[in-house]
C-alpha positions, -999 to +999 in steps of 0.1 A: -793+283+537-775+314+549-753+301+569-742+275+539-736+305+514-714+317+544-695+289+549-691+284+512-680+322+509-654+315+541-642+285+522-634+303+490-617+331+509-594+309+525-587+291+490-598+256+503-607+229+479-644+221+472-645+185+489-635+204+520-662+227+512-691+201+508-677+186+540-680+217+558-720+223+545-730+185+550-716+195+591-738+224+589-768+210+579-767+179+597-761+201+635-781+228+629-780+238+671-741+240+663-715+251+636-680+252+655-664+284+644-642+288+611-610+288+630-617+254+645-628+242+612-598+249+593-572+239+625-589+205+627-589+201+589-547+212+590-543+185+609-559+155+593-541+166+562-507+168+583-521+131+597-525+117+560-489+131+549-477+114+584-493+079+570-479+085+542-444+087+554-449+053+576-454+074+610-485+061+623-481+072+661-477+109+647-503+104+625-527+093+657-517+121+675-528+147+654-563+125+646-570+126+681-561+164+687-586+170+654-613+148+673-611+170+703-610+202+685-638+192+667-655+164+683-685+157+660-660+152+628-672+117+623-649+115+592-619+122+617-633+096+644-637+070+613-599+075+606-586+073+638-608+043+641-589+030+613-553+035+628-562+020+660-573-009+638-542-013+622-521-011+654-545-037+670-558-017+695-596-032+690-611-014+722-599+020+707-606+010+669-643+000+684-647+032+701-640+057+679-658+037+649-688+040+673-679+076+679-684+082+640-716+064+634-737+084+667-724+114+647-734+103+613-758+072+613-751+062+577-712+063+576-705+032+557-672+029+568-676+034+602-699+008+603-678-016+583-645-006+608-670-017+640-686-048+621-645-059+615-637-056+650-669-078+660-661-104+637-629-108+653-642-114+685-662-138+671-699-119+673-708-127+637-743-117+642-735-083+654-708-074+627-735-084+600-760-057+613-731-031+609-722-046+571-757-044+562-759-006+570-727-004+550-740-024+519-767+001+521-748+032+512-721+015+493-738-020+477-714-029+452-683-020+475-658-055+466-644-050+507-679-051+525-693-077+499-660-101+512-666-086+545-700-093+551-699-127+530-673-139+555-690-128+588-716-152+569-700-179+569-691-175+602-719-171+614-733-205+596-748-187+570-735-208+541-760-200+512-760-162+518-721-161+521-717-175+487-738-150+468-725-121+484-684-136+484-696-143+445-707-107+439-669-100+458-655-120+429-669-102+400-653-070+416-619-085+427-618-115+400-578-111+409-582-111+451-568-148+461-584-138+497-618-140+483-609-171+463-597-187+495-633-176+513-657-192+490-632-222+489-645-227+521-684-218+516-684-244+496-667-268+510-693-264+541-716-270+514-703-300+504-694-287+471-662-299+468-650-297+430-662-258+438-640-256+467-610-269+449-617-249+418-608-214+441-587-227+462-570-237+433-576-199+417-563-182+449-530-198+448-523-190+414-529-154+424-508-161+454-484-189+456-479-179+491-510-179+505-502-205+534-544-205+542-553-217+507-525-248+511-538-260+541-571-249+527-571-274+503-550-303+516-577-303+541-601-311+516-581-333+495-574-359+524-605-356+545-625-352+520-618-366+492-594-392+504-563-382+477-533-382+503-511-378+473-520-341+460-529-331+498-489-340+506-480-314+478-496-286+496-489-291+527-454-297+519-457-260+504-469-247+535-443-261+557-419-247+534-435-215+536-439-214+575-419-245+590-432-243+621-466-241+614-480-267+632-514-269+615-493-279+581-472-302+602-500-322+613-515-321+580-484-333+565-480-363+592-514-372+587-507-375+549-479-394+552-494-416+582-522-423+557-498-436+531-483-460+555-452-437+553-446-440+595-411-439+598-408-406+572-436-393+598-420-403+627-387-379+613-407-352+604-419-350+639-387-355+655-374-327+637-398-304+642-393-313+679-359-305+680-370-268+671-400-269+691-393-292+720-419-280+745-449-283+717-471-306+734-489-316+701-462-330+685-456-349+712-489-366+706-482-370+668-452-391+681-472-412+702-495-415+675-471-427+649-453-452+678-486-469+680-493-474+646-455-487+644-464-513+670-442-494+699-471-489+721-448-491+753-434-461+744-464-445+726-481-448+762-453-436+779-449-406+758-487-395+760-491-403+795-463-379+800-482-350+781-512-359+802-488-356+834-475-321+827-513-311+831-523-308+793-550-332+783-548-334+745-573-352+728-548-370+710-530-376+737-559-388+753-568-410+721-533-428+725-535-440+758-570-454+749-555-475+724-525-486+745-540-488+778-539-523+787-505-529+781-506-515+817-537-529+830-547-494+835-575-482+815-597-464+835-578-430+833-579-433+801-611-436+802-619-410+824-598-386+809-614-385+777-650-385+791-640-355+809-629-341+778-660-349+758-681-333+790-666-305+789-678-294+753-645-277+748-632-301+716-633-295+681-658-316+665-631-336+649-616-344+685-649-351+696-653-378+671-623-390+675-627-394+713-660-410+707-645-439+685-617-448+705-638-446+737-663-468+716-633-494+706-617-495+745-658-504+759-659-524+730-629-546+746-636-547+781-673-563+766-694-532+779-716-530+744-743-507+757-714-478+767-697-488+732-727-490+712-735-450+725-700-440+712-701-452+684-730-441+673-723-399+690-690-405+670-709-414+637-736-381+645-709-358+654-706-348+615-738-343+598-724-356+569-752-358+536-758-388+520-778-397+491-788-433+480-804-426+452-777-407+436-757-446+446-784-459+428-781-440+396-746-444+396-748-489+397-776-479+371-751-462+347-724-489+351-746-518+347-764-498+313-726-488+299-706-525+306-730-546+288-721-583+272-724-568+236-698-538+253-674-560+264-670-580+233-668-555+211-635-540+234-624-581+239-590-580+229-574-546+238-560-532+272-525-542+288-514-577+286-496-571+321-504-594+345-490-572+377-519-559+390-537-579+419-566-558+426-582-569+460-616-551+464-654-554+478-670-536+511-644-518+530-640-539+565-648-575+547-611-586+552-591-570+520-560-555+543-557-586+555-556-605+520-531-580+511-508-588+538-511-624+529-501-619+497-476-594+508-455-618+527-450-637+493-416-628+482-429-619+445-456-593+461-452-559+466-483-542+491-494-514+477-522-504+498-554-485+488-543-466+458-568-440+445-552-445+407-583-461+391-603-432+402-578-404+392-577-421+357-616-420+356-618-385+364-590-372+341-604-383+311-618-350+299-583-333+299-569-365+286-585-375+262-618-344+256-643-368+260-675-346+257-698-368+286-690-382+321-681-414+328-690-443+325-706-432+291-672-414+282-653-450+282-672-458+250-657-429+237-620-449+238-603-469+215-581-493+222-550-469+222-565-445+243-573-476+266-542-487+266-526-454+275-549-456+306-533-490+314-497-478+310-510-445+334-514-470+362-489-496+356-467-463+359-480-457+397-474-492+406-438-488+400-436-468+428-443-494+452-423-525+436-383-534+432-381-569+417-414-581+428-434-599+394-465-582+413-478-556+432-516-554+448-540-524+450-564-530+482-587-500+473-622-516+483-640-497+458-624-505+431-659-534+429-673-502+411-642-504+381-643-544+378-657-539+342-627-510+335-600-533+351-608-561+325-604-535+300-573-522+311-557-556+322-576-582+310-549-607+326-548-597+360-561-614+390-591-596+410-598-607+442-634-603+455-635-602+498-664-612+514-678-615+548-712-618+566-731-589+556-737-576+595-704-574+605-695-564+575-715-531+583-713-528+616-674-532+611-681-505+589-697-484+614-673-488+638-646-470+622-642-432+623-645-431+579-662-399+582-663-387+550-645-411+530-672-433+530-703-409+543-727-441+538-710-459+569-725-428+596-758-442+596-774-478+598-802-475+575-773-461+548-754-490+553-778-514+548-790-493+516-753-492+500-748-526+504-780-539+487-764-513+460-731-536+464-742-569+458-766-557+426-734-547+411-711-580+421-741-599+403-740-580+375-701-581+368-703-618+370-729-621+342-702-606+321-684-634+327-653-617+346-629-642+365-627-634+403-614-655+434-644-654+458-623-650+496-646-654+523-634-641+555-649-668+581-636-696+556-600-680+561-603-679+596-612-716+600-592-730+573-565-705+573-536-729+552-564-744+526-576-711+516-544-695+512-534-715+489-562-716+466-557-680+469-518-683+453-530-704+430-556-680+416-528-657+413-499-675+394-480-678+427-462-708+441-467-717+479-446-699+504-446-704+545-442-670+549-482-662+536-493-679+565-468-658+591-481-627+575-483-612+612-447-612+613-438-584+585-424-557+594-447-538+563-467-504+576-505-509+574-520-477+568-559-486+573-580-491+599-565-526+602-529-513+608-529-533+641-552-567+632-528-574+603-499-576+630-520-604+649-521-641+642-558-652+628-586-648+655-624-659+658-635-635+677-649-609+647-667-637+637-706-631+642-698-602+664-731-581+652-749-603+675-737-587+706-753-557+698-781-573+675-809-550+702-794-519+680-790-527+646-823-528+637-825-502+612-795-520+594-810-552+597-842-537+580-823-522+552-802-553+549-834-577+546-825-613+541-789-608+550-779-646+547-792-644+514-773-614+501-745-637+512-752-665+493-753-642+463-720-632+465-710-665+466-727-675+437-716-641+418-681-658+413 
């Protein structure tokens, strides 16, 4: 106690502040062996000031300097070690940063921002683990500090964490409402949670605090597309990032892949030819190319292109991908193969790339007839997500559409909607043959293609801000009258126009529209629906073949399948007790009677016969689903009963299915 009244004495002599002082007693106390003398006290203390007015100015080498003399003069400072710590930090100079962070903490166990200077250095490096054992001694000294809270939430997330990281980036939030960069974060918490509406809603709030936040636009065109399958409003942001950074090659692969999704291949194929020109070494956009070139039906010089990445030594899982799907224009698919076994052996590949691999490796076995190695991909490409299904909440959702669209329902709104007869919807099970009824009907001179637009389901969701319809659909849609219903007609009919010049019609192919029969008789109670059918099996195992990921989570598992079609075929049934007009197209009828059912299939649409709807593989039109290459190909048999070559594996869809020859004799009475 003497020797603090001393110091404090010294202290006032000298006409230094009282922080200084308290800084000075807190040394004292805490080394008791050892209080450096006064002179080395107030040298070391000159300095750190001259060190802050050297920040200040912009001269951070000075600044280091005289932090590192201070340090040596008066080596247990742990406040000086902390704040060189911090200027190494800012230089990137980790090792240093790391150091003299640790430096501060042996001196003073419980200096918070030492710890959180090491924990930020350890998160870079990517040890998660041990950066959150240094937040956590932060948080305890300072546990409502906004920077450790986003800290420490992050390392969380990280780290896998997903549940933690969102309270703690929450309790960030209520400090630093305005920060986008904590927006941005528990954007993506809870988009690893699956809570998508969540992640949009701040990623959404980060970029109104910062336009130019390049991390939220990818951010969230990622979610949009992958997700959420809206290529449309992901396009939008990644076109703001490439404007914001044009040669960022994460938004230029976002924006190709929203454009490639669109059947927009030749605008792709530019993009990436430009960005070429200023990055002509840039192996990945050599891959988009080849990409695009396959999907255009070039595959001679989409394999030439990707075996020339995989020439110069860099084995690019796209790359790779390509020369899977093109292989055998050159008899040569073994490398192919090989290469992208290696790829998947060496546990190197995103999990995306993975998947990916898997698929393609699944589709190339599945040619060459080697089910068993096919069957194994497909399925590691359908487990490389673990993406959450629930069929109960499928179940509630048929429940609601079948209690809202009743008889009495639908003739109390008989009368109203759009008196357009444009719209061809063509919908049922994804993979039951609706790309390929559109292309049919595509080839008619008076049909535009539209492809799978998302427009029914945008108009769906927007009907709070529309119209402030209290509930959720489908209850909200009693809630409309017949202006309000017709104002949802004109919505879409405005889309369409997009897509059409002179055509009288234009089709929408999205498969799910089944779910909006009753709301398309509503809205157009004149135009034609086309229901697509095939054998249930293939239908799912078609299905499961395809890398859908989380467009259509059901399709990852067999026992989902099975489970979402049953849900399927309740609802078909259910539509046609309203009484609803469809044309029934069954995919193995169309295969063996190609001419007759094509032109029932006019007929049904107010359409006169045209040769060219039976050379639909000639159009030159871009396919942008799974069937971009089928489509291109005259009729085949081959698809026909194909579940039976791997019947030995499908039992859990088989089980789920039950009677499957039945559920298709349903559908075939449901018309």
């Amino acid at each position: 106690m003497r020797k603090c009244k001393t110091i404090r004495q010294r202290c006032r002599d000298q006409q230094l502040d009282k922080h200084f002082t308290a800084r000075m007693i807190a040394m004292a106390i805490r080394h008791r062996a050892y209080t450096p003398p006064m002179s080395k006290l107030l040298q070391a203390n000159k300095r750190k000031q001259k060190a802050f007015l050297a920040l200040k100015r912009g001269r951070t080498e000075e600044a280091i300097r005289l932090l590192t003399q201070a340090c040596k003069s008066l080596p247990r400072d742990a406040d000086a070690w902390y704040r060189l710590g911090t200027l190494y930090g800012q230089q990137g100079n980790l090792p240093a940063a790391l150091d003299c962070a640790r430096r501060a903490v042996a001196i003073d166990p419980k200096h918070a921002d030492a710890h959180c200077v090491i924990g930020n250095v350890l998160a870079s490096q990517g040890k998660h683990q041990e950066a959150m054992t240094h937040y956590r001694r932060a948080l305890e000294r300072k546990p409502h500090d906004p920077a450790l809270l986003l800290n420490y939430g992050t390392a969380l997330f990280l780290a896998g964490e997903h549940e933690q990281a969102a309270e703690y980036l929450l309790e960030a939030a209520k400090y630093r409402s305005d920060d986008a960069t904590v927006h941005n974060n528990l954007g993506n918490v809870f988009k690893a949670l699956n809570e998508h509406q969540k992640a949009i809603i701040h990623y959404e709030k980060a970029l109104k605090l910062k336009p130019e936040l390049v991390e939220a636009h990818l951010n969230l065109g990622d979610i949009l597309i992958s997700r959420l399958g809206h290529p449309q409003a992901a396009e939008f942001h990644y076109r703001q990032a490439t404007a914001l950074q044009p040669d960022n090659l994460q938004a230029i692969a976002g924006l190709v892949n929203t454009l490639r999704y669109q059947g927009r291949l030749d605008e792709a194929l530019s993009l990436i030819q430009e960005c070429r020109k200023r990055m002509p070494d840039e192996a990945g956009l050599q891959a988009a190319e080849a990409d695009i070139l396959e999907r255009k039906g070039k595959k001679q010089e989409a394999y030439r292109v990707a075996q020339a990445i995989l020439e110069s030594g860099q084995h690019l899982p796209m790359a790779v991908d390509v020369l899977l799907r093109t292989c055998d224009i050159e008899d040569d698919c073994a490398q192919a193969i090989r290469s992208a076994e290696t790829l998947l052996e060496s546990g190197n590949l995103k999990v995306t790339d993975a998947q990916m691999l898997h698929f393609s490796l699944g589709r190339r076995y599945d040619k060459l007839e080697q089910y068993e190695q096919a069957f194994r991909n497909f399925r590691a490409g359908n487990e490389c997500l673990d993406i959450p299904w629930d069929a109960t909440s499928l179940e509630h959702e048929i429940d609601a559409l079948i209690d809202t669209y009743t008889q009495d329902f639908m003739a109390e709104k008989k009368g109203g909607g759009h008196t357009s007869e444009r719209p061809i919807f063509i919908l049922g099970m994804p993979r039951s043959g609706t790309s390929l009824t559109e292309q049919i009907l595509a080839s008619h001179p008076r049909v535009a293609g539209a492809g799978e637009l998302n427009t029914l389901n945008d108009l769906v969701g927007s009907l709070h801000k529309r119209f402030s319809v209290a509930v959720k659909y489908p209850e909200a849609i009693h809630s409309l009258n017949d202006n309000q219903l017709l104002s949802l007609a004109n919505a879409y009919l405005e889309v369409t126009e997009a897509y059409a010049s002179e055509e009288a019609h234009v089709t929408d192919k999205m498969p799910h529209n089944f779910k909006h029969i009753g709301l398309i008789h509503l809205l157009f109670p004149k135009a034609s629906i086309v229901h697509c059918i095939r054998d249930p099996r293939d239908t799912c195992l078609s299905i499961y073949f395809q890398n859908f990921g989380w467009i259509h989570p059901y399709g990852t598992r067999l026992e989902w399948l099975g489970a979402y079609y049953r849900q399927y075929v309740r609802l078909m049934k259910h539509w046609q007790s309203l009484g609803i007009s469809m044309f029934i197209i069954q995919y193995e009828q169309l295969v063996e009677n190609q001419e007759k059912v094509t032109r029932d299939l006019l007929d049904f649409c107010g359409l006169e016969w045209n040769d060219a709807c039976l050379e639909f593989h000639t159009q030159k039109r871009h396919v942008a689903t799974a069937s971009y290459d089928q489509v291109r190909q005259k009729l085949y048999r081959r698809s026909k009963a194909r579940w039976l070559r791997y019947e030995k594996h499908l039992g859990p869809l088989l089980d789920a299915l039950g009677d499957a020859d039945a559920l298709n004799q349903e559908l075939h009475g449901s018309i």
